[in-house]
C-alpha positions as CSV (number, residue, x, y, z in Angstrom):
1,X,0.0,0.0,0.0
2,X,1.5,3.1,-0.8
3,X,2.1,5.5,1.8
4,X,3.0,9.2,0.3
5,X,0.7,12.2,0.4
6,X,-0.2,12.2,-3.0
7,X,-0.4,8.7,-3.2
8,X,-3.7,8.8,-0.4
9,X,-5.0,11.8,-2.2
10,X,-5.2,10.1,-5.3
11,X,-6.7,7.3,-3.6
12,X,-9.1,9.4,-1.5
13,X,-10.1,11.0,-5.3
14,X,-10.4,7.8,-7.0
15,X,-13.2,6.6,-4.3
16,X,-15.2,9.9,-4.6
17,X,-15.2,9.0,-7.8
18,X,-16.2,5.6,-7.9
19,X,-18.8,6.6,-5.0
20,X,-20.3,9.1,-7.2
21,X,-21.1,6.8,-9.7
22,X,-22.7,4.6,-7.3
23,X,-24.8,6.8,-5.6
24,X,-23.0,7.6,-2.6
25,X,-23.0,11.6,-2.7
26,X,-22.1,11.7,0.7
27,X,-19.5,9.4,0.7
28,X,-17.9,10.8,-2.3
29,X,-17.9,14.3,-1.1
30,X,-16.3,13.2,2.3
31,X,-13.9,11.2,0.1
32,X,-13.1,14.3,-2.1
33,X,-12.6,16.6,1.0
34,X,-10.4,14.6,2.4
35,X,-8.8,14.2,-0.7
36,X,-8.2,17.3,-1.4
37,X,-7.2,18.8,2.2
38,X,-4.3,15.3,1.6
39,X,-2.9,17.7,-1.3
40,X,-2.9,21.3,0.1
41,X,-0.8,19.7,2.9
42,X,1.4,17.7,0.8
43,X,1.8,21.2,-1.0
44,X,2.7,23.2,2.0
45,X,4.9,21.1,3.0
46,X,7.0,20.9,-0.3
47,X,7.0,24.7,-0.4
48,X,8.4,24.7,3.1
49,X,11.3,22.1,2.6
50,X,12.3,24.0,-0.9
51,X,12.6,27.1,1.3
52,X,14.6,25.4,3.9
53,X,16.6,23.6,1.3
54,X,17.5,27.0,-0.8
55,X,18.4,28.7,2.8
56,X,20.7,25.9,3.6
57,X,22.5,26.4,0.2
58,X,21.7,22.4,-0.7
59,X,19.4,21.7,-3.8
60,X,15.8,20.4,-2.4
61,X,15.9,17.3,-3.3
Protein backbone atom coordinates (compact mmCIF):
# COMPACT_ATOMS: atom_id res chain seq x y z
CA UNK A 1 0.00 0.00 0.00
CA UNK A 2 1.53 3.05 -0.81
CA UNK A 3 2.10 5.48 1.81
CA UNK A 4 2.98 9.22 0.28
CA UNK A 5 0.70 12.21 0.42
CA UNK A 6 -0.20 12.23 -2.96
CA UNK A 7 -0.37 8.65 -3.22
CA UNK A 8 -3.66 8.78 -0.38
CA UNK A 9 -4.99 11.83 -2.25
CA UNK A 10 -5.23 10.06 -5.27
CA UNK A 11 -6.75 7.29 -3.59
CA UNK A 12 -9.07 9.38 -1.50
CA UNK A 13 -10.12 11.02 -5.31
CA UNK A 14 -10.44 7.83 -6.99
CA UNK A 15 -13.21 6.59 -4.26
CA UNK A 16 -15.18 9.90 -4.56
CA UNK A 17 -15.23 9.02 -7.76
CA UNK A 18 -16.23 5.65 -7.95
CA UNK A 19 -18.84 6.56 -5.00
CA UNK A 20 -20.28 9.09 -7.15
CA UNK A 21 -21.08 6.84 -9.69
CA UNK A 22 -22.73 4.59 -7.26
CA UNK A 23 -24.82 6.76 -5.61
CA UNK A 24 -22.99 7.56 -2.63
CA UNK A 25 -22.98 11.61 -2.74
CA UNK A 26 -22.05 11.71 0.74
CA UNK A 27 -19.49 9.40 0.67
CA UNK A 28 -17.89 10.79 -2.35
CA UNK A 29 -17.93 14.26 -1.09
CA UNK A 30 -16.25 13.20 2.28
CA UNK A 31 -13.88 11.19 0.09
CA UNK A 32 -13.11 14.35 -2.07
CA UNK A 33 -12.60 16.60 0.99
CA UNK A 34 -10.40 14.60 2.37
CA UNK A 35 -8.77 14.19 -0.65
CA UNK A 36 -8.25 17.30 -1.40
CA UNK A 37 -7.15 18.82 2.23
CA UNK A 38 -4.28 15.32 1.55
CA UNK A 39 -2.91 17.68 -1.26
CA UNK A 40 -2.85 21.29 0.08
CA UNK A 41 -0.77 19.72 2.94
CA UNK A 42 1.44 17.72 0.79
CA UNK A 43 1.77 21.16 -0.98
CA UNK A 44 2.70 23.20 1.96
CA UNK A 45 4.94 21.15 3.04
CA UNK A 46 7.01 20.95 -0.31
CA UNK A 47 7.02 24.67 -0.36
CA UNK A 48 8.44 24.71 3.06
CA UNK A 49 11.33 22.06 2.63
CA UNK A 50 12.33 23.96 -0.91
CA UNK A 51 12.59 27.07 1.33
CA UNK A 52 14.60 25.41 3.91
CA UNK A 53 16.61 23.63 1.31
CA UNK A 54 17.54 27.04 -0.78
CA UNK A 55 18.38 28.72 2.82
CA UNK A 56 20.65 25.87 3.55
CA UNK A 57 22.52 26.43 0.17
CA UNK A 58 21.69 22.44 -0.68
CA UNK A 59 19.42 21.68 -3.82
CA UNK A 60 15.82 20.39 -2.37
CA UNK A 61 15.87 17.32 -3.29
Amino acid sequence: MPGGLISLAVIFFIIAIIAYVLGARGVAGMSAGIGRTLLFVFLVLAIIFVIVGLLQGRPAV
